[in-house]
N, C-alpha and C positions, 0 to 999 in steps of 0.2 A: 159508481158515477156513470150515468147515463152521454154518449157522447155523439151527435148526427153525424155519422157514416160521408155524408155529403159534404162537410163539413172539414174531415179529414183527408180526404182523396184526392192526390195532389199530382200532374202529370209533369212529368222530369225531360227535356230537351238537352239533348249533350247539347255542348257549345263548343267540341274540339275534340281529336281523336289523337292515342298517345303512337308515335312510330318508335319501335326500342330496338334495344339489341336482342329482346327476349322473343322467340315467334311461339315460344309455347309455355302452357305454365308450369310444368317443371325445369329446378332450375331459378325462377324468379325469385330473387330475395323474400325473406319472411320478414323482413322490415325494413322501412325506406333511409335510406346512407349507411347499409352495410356493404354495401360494394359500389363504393367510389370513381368507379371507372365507367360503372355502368350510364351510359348519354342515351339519351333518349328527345324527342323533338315534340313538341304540341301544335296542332295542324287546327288553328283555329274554323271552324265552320261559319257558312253564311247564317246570317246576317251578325254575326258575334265577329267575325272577321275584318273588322272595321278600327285601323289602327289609332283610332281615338279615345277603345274599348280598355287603350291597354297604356294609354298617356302616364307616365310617374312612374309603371311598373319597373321600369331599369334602375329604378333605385332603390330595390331592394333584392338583399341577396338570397334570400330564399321564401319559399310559393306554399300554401296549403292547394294539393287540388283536392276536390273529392269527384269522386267517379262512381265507374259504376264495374265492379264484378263480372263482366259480362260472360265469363264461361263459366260460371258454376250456375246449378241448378236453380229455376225459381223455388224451391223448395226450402224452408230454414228452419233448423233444427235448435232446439232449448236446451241440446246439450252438444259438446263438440270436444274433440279432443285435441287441445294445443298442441306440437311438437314439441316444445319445451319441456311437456311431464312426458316424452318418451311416446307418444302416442297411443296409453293406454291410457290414462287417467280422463277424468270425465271432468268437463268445470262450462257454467251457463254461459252461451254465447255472447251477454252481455258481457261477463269479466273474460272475452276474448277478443282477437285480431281476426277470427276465421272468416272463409268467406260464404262459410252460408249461414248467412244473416239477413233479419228482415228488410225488403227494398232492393237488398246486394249494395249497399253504398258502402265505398271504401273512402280513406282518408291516409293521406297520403304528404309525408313534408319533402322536400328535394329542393336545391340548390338552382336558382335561374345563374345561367351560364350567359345569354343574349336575348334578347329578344328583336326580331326582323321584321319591316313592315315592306318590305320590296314587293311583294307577293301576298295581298291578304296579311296573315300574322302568324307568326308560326315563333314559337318558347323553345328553345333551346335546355336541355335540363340536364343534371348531374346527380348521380346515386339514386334515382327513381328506380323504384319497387312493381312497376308495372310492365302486363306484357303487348306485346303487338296487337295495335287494336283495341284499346283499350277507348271505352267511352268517355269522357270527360265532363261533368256537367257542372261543375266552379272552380274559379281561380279566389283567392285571397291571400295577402300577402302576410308573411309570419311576422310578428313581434316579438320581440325576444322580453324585452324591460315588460312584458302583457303576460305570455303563455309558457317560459323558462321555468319552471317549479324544480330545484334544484331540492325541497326537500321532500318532494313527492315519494308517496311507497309503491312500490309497484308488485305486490303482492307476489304472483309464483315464477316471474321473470324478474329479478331483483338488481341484472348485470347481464351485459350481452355475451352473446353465445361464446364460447369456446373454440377458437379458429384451430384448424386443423392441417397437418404441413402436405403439401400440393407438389408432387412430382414430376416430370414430364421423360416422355422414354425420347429417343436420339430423331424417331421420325417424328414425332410431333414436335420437335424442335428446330430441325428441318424443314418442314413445311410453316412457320413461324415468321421464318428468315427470310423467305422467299415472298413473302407476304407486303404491301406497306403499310400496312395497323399491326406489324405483326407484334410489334411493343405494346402498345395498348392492349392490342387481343390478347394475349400473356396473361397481364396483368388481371384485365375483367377474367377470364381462366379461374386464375388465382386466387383473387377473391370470391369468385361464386364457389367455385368447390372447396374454400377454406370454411365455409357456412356449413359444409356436409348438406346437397339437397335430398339426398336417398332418403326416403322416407322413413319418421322417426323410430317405429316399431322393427325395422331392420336391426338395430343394433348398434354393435360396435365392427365388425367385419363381418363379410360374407362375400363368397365366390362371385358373384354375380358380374357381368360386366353394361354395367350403362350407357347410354349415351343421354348429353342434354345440348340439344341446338341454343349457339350463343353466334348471334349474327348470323353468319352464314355456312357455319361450322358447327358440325355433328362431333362433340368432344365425347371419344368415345373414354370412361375411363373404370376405374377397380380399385378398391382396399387392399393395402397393403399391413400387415402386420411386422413392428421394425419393433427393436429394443428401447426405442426413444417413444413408440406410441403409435399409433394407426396414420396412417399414410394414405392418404387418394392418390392413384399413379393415373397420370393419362397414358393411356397407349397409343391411342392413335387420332389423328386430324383429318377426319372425312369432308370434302366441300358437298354442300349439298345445293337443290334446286332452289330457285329464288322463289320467295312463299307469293303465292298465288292470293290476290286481295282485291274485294270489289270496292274499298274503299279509295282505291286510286293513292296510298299512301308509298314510301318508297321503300322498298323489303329492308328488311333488318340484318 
């Protein structure tokens, strides 16, 4: 099937950029409302910022955005390796979530929390899967009685991931306390590292010690190996520098 090139060639304009608690992509969820804690803000752009754009939207309680990929490669690959099969296994970027895919377009469901017209418009969001800076190019609002397929297959992810138990040592609990998100930040902790982000083909343990910035905190942490099962220990709670942004949006 012959198809004019001109025809297909379509130019994408964000309409909003995402501010999160994530300033880099490790660490961000591998899919959206696995961590609950995680808020995130949508910084509608001109001329999309025009609170007319977004009339009805507060009566629904959760958003489709799709966006855009913006740190990975324009490069996309026909074959990719899910984290789910361990990151060796190979399966076509179509029957994936990866992000090097054609266009880089992601798709993304999350939880509107408020939405503000004081200033322009800016989304308020809960359990989003994106990281700082994130492009934005639609909003649509989820239907449930529409796009709920409760007897959907879902081929080599079948059930979400396997949560894994999240330790923390005396100083990073210490500096928690001293904190006033220190409840919250905990919790998002908690959840991002009960995900396991170490990259899939590590394993099950290894020596290594990570760090992954969550807000403004460099959670440096390590596998532990117990009787009951593999353990992430945070050891330590570094603050780090406020991320540096030509977008004018507010650090994470």
């Amino acid at each position: 099937m012959s198809v004019d090139q001109q025809d297909t060639s379509f130019s994408i304009t964000p309409i909003g950029v995402i501010a999160s608690d994530f300033p880099d992509k490790f660490g961000v969820p591998r899919q959206p409302g696995l961590v609950p804690e995680a808020t995130a803000q949508l910084h509608l752009l001109e001329p999309y910022n025009d609170p007319l754009a977004v009339r009805g939207l507060e009566g629904f309680s959760h958003l489709w955005l799709t966006f855009i990929f913006h740190l990975s490669p324009p490069d996309w690959k026909a074959l990719v390796r899910p984290p789910r099969l361990g990151g060796n296994a190979r399966m076509g970027v179509f029957a994936s979530r990866s992000t090097h895919r054609p266009n880089r377009l992601g798709l993304s469901l999350v939880e509107l929390v408020d939405v503000s017209t004081d200033k322009g418009v800016t989304l308020t969001l809960r359990g989003a899967d994106l990281v700082h800076g994130t492009p934005v190019v639609d909003i649509k609002p989820y239907l449930p009685w529409a796009e709920a397929r409760p007897e959907a297959h879902t081929g080599f992810a079948p059930a979400a991931p396997e949560r894994i138990e999240v330790a923390f040592s005396s100083q990073a609990l210490d500096y928690l306390a001293l904190r006033d998100d220190g409840n919250s930040l905990r919790r998002l902790i908690e959840e991002v590292l009960a995900q396991d982000p170490r990259p899939a083909y590590r394993g099950q343990s290894d020596q290594r010690l990570y760090g992954v910035y969550l807000r403004d905190v460099n959670v440096r942490f390590r596998t532990i190996d117990t009787e009951t099962g593999l353990v992430l220990h945070v050891d330590a709670l570094e603050p780090r520098a406020a991320l540096a942004s030509d977008s004018g949006l507010p650090s994470p």
